[in-house]
N, CA, C and O of each residue as an XYZ file, in Angstrom:
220
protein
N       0.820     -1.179      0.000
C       0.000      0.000      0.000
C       0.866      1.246      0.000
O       1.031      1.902      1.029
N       1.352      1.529     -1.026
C       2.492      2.771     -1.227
C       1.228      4.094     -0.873
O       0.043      4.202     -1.189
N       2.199      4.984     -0.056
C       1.364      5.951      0.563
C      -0.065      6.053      1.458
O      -0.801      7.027      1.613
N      -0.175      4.732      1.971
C      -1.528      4.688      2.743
C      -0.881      4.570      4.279
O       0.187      4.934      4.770
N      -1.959      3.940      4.748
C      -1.356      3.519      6.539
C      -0.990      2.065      6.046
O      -1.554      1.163      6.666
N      -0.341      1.782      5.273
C       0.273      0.280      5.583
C       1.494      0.478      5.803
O       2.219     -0.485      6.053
N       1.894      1.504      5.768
C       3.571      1.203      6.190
C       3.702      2.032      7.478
O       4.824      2.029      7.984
N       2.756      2.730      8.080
C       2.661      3.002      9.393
C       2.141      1.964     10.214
O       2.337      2.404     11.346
N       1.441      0.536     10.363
C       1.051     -0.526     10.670
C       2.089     -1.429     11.646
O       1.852     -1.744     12.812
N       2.877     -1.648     11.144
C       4.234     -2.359     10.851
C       4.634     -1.984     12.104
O       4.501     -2.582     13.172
N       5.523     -0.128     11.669
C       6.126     -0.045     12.773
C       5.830      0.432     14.418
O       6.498      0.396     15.451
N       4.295      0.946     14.014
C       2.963      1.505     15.454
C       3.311     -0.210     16.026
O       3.436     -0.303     17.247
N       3.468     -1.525     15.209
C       2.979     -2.936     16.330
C       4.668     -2.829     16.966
O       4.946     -2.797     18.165
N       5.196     -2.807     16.360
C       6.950     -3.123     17.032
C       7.237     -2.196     18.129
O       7.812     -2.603     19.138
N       6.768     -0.622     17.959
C       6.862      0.330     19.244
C       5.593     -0.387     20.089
O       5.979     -0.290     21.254
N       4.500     -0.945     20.111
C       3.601     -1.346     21.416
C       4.144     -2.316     21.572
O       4.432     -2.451     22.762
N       4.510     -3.246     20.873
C       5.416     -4.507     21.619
C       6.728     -4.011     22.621
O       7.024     -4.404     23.749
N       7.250     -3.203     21.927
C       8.476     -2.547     22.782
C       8.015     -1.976     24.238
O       8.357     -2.203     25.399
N       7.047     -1.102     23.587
C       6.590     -0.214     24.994
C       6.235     -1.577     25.918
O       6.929     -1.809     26.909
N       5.279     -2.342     25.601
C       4.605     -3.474     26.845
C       5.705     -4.302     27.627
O       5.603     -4.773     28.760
N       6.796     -4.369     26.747
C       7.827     -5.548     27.043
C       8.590     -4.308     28.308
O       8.534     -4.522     29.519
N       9.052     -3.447     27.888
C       9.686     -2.280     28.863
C       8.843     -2.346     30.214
O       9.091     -2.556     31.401
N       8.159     -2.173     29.740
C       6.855     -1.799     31.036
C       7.330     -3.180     32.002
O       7.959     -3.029     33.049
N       6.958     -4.421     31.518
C       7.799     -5.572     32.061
C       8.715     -6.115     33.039
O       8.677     -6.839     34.034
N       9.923     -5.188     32.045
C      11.440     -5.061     32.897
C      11.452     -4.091     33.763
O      12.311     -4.053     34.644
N      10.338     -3.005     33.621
C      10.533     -2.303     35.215
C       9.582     -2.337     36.136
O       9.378     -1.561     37.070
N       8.944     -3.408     35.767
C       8.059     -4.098     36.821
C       6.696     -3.115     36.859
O       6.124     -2.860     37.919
N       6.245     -2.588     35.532
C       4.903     -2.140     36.089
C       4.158     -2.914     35.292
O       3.453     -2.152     34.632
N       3.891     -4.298     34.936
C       3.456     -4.856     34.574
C       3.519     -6.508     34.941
O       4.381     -7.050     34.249
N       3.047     -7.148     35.563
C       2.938     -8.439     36.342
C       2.250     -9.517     35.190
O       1.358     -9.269     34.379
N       2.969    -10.759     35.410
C       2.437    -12.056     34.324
C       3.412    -12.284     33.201
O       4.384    -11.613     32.855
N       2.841    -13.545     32.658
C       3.387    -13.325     31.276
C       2.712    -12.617     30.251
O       1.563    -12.879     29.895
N       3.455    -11.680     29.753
C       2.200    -10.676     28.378
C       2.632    -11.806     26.913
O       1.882    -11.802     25.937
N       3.469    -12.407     26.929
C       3.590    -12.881     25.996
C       3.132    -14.301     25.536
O       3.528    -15.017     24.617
N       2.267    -14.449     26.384
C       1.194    -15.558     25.780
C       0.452    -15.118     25.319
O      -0.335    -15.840     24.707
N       0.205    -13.365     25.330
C      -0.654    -12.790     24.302
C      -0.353    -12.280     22.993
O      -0.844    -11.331     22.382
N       0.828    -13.347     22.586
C       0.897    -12.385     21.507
C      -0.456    -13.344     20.119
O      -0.519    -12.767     19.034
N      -0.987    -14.108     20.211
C      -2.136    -14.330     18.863
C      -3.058    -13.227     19.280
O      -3.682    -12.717     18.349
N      -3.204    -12.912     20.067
C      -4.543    -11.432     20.032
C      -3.591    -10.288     18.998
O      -3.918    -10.012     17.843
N      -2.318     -9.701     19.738
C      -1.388     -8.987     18.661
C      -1.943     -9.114     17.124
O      -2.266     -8.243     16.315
N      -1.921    -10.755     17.030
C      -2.260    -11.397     15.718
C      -3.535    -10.553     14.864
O      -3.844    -10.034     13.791
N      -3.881    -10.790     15.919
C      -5.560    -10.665     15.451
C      -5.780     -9.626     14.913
O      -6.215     -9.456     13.774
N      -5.361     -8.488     16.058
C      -5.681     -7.183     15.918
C      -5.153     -6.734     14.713
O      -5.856     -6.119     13.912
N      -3.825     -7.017     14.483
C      -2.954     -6.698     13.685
C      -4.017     -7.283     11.754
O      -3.919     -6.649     10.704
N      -4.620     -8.201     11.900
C      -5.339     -8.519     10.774
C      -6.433     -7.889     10.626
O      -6.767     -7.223      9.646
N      -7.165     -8.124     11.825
C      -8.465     -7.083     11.530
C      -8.029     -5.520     11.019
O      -8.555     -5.086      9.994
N      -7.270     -4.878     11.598
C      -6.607     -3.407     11.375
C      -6.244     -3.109      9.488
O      -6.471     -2.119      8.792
N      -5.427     -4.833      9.054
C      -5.317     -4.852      7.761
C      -6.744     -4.892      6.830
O      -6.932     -4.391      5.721
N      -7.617     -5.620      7.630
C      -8.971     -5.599      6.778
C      -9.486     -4.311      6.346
O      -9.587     -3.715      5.273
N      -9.816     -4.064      7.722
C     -10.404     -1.993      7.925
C      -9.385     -1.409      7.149
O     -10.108     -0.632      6.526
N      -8.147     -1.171      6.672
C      -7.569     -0.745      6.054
C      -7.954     -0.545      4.654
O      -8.118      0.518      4.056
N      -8.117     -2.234      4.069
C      -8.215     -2.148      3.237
C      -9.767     -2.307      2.504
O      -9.854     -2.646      1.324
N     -10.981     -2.021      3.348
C     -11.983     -1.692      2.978
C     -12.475     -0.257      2.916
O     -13.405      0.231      2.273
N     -11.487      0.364      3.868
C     -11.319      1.850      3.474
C     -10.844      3.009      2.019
O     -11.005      4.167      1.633
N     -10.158      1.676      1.620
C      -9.535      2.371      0.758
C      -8.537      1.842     -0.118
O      -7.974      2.577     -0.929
């Protein structure tokens, strides 16, 4: 998708993965988050759908 939000997609999931994982290592976040990553999945597809029924 040259010039749409598909190449803003990409790197918005790698900074919330970053941010959640940080959050982690300084302990404001308790559990494992990373058994969540198929929701990531999900979201991350549905977001491609809406994308691309937009436009």
């Amino acid at each position: 998708m040259p010039g749409g939000r598909g190449g803003v997609v990409f790197p918005l999931t790698l900074v919330a993965v970053g941010v959640l994982l940080l959050l982690k290592e300084f302990g404001y976040l308790t559990g494992n988050i990373l058994r969540y990553w198929p929701v990531l999945l999900i979201v991350w597809g549905v977001g491609m759908i809406w994308a691309s029924r937009k436009g």
